[in-house]
C-alpha positions as CSV (number, residue, x, y, z in Angstrom):
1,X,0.0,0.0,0.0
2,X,1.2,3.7,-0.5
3,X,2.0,5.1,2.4
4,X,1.2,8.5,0.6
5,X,-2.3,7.3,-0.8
6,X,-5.7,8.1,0.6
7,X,-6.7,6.2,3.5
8,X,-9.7,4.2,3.0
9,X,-13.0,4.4,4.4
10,X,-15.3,0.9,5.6
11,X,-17.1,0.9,2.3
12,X,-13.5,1.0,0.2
13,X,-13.5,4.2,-1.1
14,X,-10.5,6.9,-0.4
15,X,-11.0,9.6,2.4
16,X,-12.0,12.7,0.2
17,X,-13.8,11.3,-2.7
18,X,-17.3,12.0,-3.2
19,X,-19.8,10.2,-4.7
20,X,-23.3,11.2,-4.8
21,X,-24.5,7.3,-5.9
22,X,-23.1,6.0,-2.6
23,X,-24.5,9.4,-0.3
24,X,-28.2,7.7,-1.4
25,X,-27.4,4.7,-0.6
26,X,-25.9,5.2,2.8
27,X,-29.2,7.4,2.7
28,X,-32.0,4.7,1.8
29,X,-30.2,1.8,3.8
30,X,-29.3,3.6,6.6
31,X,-33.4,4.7,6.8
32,X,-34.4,1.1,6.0
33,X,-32.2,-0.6,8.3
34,X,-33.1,2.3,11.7
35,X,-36.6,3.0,10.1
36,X,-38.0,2.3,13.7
37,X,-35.4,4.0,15.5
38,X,-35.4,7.3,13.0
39,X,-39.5,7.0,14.0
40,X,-38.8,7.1,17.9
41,X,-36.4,9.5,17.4
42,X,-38.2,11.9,15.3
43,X,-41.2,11.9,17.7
44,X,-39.0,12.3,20.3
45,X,-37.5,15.2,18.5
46,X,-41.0,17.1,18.4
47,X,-42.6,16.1,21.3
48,X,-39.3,17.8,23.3
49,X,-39.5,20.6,20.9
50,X,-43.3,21.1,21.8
51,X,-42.9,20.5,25.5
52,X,-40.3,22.8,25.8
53,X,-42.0,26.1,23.8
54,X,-45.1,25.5,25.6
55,X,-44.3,25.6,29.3
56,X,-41.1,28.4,29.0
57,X,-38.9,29.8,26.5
58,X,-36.8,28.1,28.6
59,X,-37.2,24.8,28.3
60,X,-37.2,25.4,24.1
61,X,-33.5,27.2,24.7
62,X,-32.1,24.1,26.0
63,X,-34.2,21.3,24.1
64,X,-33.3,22.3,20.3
65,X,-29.7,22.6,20.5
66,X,-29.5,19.2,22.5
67,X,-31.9,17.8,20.3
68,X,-30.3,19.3,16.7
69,X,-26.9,17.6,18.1
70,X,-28.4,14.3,19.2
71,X,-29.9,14.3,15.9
72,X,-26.8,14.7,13.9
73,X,-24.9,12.4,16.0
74,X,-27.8,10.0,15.4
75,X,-27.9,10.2,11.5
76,X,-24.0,9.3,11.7
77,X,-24.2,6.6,14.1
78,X,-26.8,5.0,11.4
79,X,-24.6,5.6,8.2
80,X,-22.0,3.6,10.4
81,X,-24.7,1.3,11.1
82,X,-24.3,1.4,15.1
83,X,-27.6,3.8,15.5
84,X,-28.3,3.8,19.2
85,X,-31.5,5.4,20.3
86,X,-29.7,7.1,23.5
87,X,-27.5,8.6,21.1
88,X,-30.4,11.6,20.6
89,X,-29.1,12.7,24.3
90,X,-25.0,12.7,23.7
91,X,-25.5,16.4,24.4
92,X,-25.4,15.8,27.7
93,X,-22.2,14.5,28.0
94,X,-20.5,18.0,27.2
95,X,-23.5,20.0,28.0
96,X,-21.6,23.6,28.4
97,X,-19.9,23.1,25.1
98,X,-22.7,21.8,22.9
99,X,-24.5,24.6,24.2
100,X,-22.0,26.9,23.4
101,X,-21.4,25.7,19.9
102,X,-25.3,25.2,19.4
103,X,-26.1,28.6,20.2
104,X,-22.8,29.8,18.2
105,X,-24.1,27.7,15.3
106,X,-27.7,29.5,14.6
107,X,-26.6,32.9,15.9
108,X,-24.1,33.1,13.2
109,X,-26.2,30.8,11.0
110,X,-29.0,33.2,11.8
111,X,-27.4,36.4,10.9
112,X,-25.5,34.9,7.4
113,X,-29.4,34.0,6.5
114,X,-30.7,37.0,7.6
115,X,-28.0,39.1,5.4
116,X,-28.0,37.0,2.2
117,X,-31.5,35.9,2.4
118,X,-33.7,38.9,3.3
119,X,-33.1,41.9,0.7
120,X,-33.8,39.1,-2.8
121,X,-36.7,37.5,-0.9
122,X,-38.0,40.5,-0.5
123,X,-37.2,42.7,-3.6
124,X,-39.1,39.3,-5.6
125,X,-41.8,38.9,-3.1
126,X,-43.0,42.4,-2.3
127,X,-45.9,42.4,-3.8
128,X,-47.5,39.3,-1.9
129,X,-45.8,41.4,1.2
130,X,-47.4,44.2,0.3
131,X,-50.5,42.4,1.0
132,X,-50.1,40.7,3.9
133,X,-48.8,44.2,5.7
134,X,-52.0,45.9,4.5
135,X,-54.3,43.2,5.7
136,X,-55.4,42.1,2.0
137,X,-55.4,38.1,3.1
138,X,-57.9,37.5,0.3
139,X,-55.3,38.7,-2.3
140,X,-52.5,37.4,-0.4
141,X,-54.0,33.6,-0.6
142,X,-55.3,33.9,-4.2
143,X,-51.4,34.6,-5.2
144,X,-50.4,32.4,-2.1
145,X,-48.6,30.1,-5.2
146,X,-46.4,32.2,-6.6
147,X,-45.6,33.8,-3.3
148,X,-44.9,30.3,-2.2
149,X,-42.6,29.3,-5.7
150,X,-40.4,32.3,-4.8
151,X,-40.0,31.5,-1.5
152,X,-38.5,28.1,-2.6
153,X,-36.5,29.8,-5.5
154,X,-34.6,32.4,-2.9
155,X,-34.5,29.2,-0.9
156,X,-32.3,26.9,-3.7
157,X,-30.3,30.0,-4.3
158,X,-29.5,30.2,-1.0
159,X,-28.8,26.2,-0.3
160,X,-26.5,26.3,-3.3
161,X,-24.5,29.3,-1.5
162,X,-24.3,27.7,1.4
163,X,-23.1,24.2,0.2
164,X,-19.3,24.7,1.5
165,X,-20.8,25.0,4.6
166,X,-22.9,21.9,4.8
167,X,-19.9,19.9,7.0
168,X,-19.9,22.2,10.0
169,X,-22.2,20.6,12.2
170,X,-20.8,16.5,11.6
171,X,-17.6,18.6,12.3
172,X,-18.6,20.2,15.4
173,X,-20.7,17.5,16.7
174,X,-18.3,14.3,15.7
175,X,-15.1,16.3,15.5
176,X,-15.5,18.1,18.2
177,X,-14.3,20.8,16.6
178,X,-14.6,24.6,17.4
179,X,-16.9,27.1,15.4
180,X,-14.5,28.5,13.4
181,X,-12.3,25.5,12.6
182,X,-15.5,23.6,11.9
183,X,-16.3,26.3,9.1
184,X,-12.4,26.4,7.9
185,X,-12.6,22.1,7.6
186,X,-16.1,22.5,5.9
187,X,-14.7,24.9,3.5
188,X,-11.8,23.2,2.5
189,X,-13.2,19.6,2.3
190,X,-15.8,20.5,-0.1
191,X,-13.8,23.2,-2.0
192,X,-13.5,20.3,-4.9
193,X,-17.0,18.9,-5.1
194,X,-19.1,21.7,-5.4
195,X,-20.9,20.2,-8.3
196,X,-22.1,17.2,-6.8
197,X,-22.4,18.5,-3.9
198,X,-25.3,20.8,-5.9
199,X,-26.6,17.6,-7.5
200,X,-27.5,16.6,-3.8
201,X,-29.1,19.5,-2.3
202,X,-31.3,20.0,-5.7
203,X,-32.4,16.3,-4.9
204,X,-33.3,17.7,-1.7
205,X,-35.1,20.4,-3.4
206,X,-37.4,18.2,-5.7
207,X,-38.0,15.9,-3.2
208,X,-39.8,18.7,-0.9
209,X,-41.8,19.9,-4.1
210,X,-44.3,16.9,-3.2
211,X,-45.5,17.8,0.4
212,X,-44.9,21.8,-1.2
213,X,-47.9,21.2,-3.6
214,X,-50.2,19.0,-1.0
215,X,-50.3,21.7,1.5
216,X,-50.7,24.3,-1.3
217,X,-53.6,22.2,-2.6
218,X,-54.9,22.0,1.1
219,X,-54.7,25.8,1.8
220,X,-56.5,26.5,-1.9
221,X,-59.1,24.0,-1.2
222,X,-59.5,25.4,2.2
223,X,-60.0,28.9,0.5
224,X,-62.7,27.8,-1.8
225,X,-64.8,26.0,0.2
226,X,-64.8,28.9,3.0
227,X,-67.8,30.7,0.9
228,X,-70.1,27.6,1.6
229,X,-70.1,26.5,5.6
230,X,-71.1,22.9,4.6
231,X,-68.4,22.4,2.2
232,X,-66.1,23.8,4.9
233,X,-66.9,21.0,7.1
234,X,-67.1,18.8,4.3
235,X,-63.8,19.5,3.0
236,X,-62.1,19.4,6.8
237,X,-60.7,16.1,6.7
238,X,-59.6,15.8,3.1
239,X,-57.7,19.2,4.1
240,X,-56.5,17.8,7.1
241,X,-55.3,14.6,5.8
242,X,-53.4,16.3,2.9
243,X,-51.4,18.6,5.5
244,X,-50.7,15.6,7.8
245,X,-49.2,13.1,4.9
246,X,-47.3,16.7,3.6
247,X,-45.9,17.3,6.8
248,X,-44.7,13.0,6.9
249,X,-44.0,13.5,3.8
250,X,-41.3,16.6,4.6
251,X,-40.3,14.6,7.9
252,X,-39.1,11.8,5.7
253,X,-37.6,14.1,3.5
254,X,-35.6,15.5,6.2
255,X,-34.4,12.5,7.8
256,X,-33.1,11.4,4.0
257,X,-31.7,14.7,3.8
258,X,-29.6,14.0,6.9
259,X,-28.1,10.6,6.1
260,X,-27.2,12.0,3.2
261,X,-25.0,15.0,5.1
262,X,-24.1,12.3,7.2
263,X,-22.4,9.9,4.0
264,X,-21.0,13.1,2.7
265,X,-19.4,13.9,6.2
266,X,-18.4,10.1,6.4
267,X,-16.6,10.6,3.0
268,X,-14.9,13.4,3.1
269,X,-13.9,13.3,6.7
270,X,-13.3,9.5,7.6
271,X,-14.6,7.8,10.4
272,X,-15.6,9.0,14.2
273,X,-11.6,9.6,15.6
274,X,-13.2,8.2,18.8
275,X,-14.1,5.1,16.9
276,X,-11.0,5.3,15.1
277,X,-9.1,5.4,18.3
278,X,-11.0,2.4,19.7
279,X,-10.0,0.1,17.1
């Protein structure tokens, strides 16, 4: 073996090679093989979420960083095929610094967004905003579609600027790696792959278009059938049940979305280095 060559990762590929065919297949078999465990851990994802906005702000402050690193830690435990349920609460373990890192992560996430994403969403969208500020909800839902097709455009754009970046969680979480180091690895790891790096995140895209269009359906049913009481209640549960499978639907989507970071991460990173150092 060259002692200057790549090491290799588990599935025989080289440390810093990408390949998009093997990211969906980590993606699908890692879901089929944990499908009850991502289920037990996605409930238990919301159901902390929803317990901790409703008694205090509090509770929500500490519950979604914990739960966003337990998550991540999760969907890389399960592309290694070792996905333990208890993983969801690793937070714990370092509790001051995953809550400084957390908090790090979507304050400076937060602003970036903020910054890049605000002034095009806007200039495109004002004239649905326009609406909304001066109360005109009847207008605002009859052009809720296009309002809602340049939302996802600004959206893309903004996923495909952001693509350098989509290592800096695995890195912080798995790494344990500082902010700014995490975003320095991040960079420089995908610096070469930008392309199919794209080819993922648009599969991303198109696979949210699906639970997009049911809830938009929904909402324009819902608006049509408000003029006539009895069609209202009529039309309840067929409305209902098409935001419920949308919002499954976008759950799925997400957890797919995650074992695919997760192969990426695997790829052009290598293993865990506290797995590595326990073989």
């Amino acid at each position: 073996m060259d002692p200057f060559d790549s090491p290799q990762a588990e599935g025989g590929f080289k440390i810093g090679e990408l390949s998009a065919a093997v990211a969906v297949s980590d993606a699908i078999s890692g879901m089929l093989r944990n499908a009850l465990g991502w289920f037990l851990v996605m409930v238990t994802f919301m159901v902390a979420i929803f317990i901790g906005i409703c008694p205090t702000v509090v509770g929500w402050i500490v519950l979604l960083p914990l739960m966003t690193w337990g998550l991540q830690a999760y969907a890389l435990e399960a592309v290694d095929g070792n996905a333990n349920y208890m993983t969801l609460f690793s937070g714990w373990e370092q509790f001051g610094t995953m809550m400084a890192r957390m908090w790090g992560l979507f304050i400076l996430g937060g602003l970036a967004y903020g910054l890049l994403f605000t002034p095009p969403f806007v200039l495109i969208s004002y004239p649905e905003l326009q609406m909304m500020v001066q109360g005109d909800f009847a207008a605002f839902e009859q052009a809720q579609i296009m309002f809602t097709v340049k939302s996802m455009a600004v959206g893309l754009l903004m996923s495909l600027l952001a693509v350098r970046f989509i290592l800096v969680l695995p890195f912080v979480v798995d790494h344990d790696k500082p902010i700014l180091e995490a975003i320095s690895e991040s960079w420089q790891r995908t610096g070469s792959h930008w392309l199919t790096l794209i080819g993922i995140i648009l599969l991303y895209q198109l696979l949210l278009v699906p639970g997009q269009v049911l809830n938009l359906g929904a909402a324009q049913f819902n608006t049509q059938a408000q003029s006539n009481p009895e069609e209202l209640v009529a039309a309840l549960p067929l409305v209902l049940g098409a935001q419920l499978f949308a919002t499954v639907l976008n759950l799925v989507v997400a957890v797919f979305f995650s074992m695919l970071t997760a192969s990426v991460f695997r790829q052009l990173a290598g293993p865990s280095p506290q797995k590595a150092a326990g073989a």
